[in-house]
KOLTI-138486 format. One record per atom (N, C-alpha, C): residue in three letters; x, y, z. Coordinates in steps of 0.05 Angstrom, whole numbers, plus 5000, padded with zeros to 4 digits. Example, Ala and Ser with C-alpha at 12.3 -4.5 7.8 and 13.67 -1.06 7.14 Angstrom:
<recs>
Ala526448865156Ala524649105156Ala526449345156Ser525749555142Ser527349795143Ser525850015157
</recs>
This chain:
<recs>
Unk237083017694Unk238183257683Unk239183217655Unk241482987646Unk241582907624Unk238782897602Unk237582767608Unk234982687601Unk233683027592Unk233083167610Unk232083457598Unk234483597577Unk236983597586Unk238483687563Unk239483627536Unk238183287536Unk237783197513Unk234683257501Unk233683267511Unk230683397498Unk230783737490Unk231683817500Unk232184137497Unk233284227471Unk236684007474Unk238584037444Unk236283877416Unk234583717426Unk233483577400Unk230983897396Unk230783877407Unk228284097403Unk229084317384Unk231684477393Unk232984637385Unk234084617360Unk235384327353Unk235784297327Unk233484217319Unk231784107318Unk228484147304Unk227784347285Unk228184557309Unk226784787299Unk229384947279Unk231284947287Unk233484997270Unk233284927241Unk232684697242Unk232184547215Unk228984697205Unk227084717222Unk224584767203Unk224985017200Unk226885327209Unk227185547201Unk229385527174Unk229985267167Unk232585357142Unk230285277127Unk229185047130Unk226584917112Unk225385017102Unk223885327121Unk221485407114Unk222985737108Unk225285807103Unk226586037094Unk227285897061Unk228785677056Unk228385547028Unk226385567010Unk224485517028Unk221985547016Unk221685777002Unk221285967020Unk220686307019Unk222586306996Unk224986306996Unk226686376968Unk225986276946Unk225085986936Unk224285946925Unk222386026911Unk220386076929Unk217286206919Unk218486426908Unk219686626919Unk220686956912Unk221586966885Unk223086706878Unk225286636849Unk223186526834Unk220786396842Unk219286276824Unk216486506810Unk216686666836Unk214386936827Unk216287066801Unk218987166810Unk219487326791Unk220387316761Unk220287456740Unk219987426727Unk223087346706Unk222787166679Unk226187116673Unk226387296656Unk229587416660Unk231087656656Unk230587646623Unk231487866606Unk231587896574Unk233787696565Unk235887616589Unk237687486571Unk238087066568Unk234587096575Unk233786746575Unk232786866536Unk233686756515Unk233086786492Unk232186396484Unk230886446457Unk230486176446Unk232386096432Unk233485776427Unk235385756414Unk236485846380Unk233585866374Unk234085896345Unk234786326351Unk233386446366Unk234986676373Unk237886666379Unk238486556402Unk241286526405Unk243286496382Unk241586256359Unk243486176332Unk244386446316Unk241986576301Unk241186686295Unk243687016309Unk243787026334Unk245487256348Unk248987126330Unk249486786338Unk251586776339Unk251586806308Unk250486756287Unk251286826258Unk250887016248Unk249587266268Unk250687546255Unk252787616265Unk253787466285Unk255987596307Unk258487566284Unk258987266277Unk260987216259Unk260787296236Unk257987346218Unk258087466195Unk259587856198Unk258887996221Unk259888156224Unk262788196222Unk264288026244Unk266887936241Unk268187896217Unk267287776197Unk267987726171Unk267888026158Unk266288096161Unk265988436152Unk267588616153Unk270188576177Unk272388656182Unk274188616162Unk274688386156Unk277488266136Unk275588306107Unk273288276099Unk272888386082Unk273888686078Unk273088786084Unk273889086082Unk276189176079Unk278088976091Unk280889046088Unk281588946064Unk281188726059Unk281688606037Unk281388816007Unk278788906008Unk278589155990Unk279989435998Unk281489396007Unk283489656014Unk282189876034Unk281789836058Unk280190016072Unk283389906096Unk284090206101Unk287190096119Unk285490046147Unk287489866163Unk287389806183Unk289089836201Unk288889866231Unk290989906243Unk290389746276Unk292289756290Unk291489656311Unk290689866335Unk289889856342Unk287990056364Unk288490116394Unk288689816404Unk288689806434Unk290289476436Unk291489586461Unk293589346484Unk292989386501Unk291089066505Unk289188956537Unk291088846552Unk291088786566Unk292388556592Unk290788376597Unk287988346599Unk285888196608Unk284388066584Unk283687826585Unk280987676561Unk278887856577Unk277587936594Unk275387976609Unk275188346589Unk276488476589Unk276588706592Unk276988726556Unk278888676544Unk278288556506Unk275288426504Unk274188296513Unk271188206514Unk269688436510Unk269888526533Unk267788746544Unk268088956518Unk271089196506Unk271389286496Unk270689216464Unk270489046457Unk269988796432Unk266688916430Unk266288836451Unk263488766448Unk261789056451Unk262089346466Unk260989526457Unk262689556432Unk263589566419Unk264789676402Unk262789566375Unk262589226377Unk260489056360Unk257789216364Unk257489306390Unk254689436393Unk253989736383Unk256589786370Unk256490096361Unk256790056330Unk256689856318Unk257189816291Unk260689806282Unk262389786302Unk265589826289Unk266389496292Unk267089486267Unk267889196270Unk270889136283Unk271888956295Unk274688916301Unk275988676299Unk277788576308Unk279488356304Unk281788286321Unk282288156341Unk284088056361Unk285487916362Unk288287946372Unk291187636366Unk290987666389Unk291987536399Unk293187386427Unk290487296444Unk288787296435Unk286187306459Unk285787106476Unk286386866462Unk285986526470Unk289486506487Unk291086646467Unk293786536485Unk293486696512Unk292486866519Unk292787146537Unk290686866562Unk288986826559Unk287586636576Unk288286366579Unk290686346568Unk291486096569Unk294586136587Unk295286356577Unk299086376593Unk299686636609Unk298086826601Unk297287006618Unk297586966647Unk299587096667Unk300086996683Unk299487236714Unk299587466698Unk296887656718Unk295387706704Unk293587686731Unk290787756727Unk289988106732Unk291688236736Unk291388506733Unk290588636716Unk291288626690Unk290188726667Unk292988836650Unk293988846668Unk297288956668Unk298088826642Unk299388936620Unk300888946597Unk303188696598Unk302888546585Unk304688316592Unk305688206550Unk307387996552Unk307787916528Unk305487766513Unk303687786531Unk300887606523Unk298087756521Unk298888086519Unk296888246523Unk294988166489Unk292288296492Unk291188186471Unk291388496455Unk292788496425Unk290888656410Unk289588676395Unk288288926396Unk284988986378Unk285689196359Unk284088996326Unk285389176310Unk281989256305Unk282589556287Unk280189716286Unk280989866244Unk279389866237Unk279090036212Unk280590336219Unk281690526206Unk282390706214Unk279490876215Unk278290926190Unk276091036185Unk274791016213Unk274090846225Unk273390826256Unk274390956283Unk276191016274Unk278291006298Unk277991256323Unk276491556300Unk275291726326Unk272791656339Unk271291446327Unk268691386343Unk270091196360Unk271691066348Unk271890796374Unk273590926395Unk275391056395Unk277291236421Unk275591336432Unk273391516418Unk272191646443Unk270191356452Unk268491216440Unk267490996468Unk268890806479Unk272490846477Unk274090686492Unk274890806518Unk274491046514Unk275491286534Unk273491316549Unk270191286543Unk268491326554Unk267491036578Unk268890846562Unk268890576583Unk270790666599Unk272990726590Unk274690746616Unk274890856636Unk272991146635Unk272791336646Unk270791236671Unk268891086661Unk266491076666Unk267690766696Unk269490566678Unk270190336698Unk271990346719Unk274490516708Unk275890646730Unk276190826737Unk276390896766Unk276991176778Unk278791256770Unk278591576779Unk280391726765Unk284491686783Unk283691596803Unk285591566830Unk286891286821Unk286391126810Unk286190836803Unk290390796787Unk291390646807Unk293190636796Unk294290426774Unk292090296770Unk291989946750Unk290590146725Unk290190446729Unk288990546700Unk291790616683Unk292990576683Unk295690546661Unk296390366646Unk294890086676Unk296489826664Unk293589756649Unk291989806650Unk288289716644Unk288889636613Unk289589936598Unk289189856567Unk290990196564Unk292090036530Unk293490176522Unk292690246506Unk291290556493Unk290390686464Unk292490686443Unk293090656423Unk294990686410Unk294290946382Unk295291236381Unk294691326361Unk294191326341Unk292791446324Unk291791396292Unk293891386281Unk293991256265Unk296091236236Unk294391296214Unk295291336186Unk294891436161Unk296191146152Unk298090936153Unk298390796130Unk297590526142Unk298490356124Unk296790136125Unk298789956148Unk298089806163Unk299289676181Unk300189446175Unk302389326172Unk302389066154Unk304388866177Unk302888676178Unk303288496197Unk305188266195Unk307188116202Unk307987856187Unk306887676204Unk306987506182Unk305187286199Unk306787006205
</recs>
């Protein structure tokens, strides 16, 4: 009786093993048919992204530098969510500029998004400032519900100003 119940359990894990085996497989083939996504680029593309990315950036403090006022815009709680907002914003042509971003991911101590001494902000051209509110409003609208009680703490708009915002450093 031993003897059959040890043949039974080997059998069983056998086949156990050739259904993970031959399901690996199947995944594999499925990942290897399909096709790689738009965001596998070549490196000299990738270079090429990151030195307009920063030449853009620079385009910011240029501009100020020649007297185009600036002001600060928005108070993140999150690096994830300053990213995101950064980056349509880069994709809409408005350039911007961020303090705390590296400290906010480094001491940042919720992860909520929630307004803290480490929140990051994003400064914006004034001249910008009704295009970028309305696609800041339109992310937000769009990421959180309207019921959502972390939409207070998410991000803070800060109204237009007229003068120049002057920072100490």
């Amino acid at each position: 009786m031993i003897v059959f119940a040890v043949i039974i359990y080997t059998l069983f894990g056998a086949m156990c093993v050739w259904f993970v085996i031959s399901g690996v497989k199947k995944i594999n083939q499925v990942k290897a048919s399909q096709s790689l996504s738009d965001l596998y680029t070549s490196k000299e593309e990738h270079d090429k992204a990151i030195k307009d990315a920063a030449a853009f950036e620079m385009n910011y403090f240029e501009r100020v530098r020649n007297g185009e006022q600036n002001q600060q815009f928005l108070i993140v709680g999150a690096q994830t969510w300053a990213s995101m907002i950064r980056s349509i914003l880069f994709a809409e042509g408005i350039p911007t500029y961020a303090e705390n971003e590296h400290v906010n991911s480094m001491y940042s101590i919720n992860n909520s998004g929630a307004a803290s001494s480490f929140s990051i902000k994003i400064f914006i051209l004034v001249a910008d400032y009704d295009k970028a509110k309305e696609i800041v409003d339109a992310f937000v609208s769009k990421t959180l519900s309207k019921d959502s009680e972390d939409r207070s703490l998410f991000i803070t708009v800060l109204p237009k100003t007229d003068s120049r915002i002057v920072r100490e450093e």
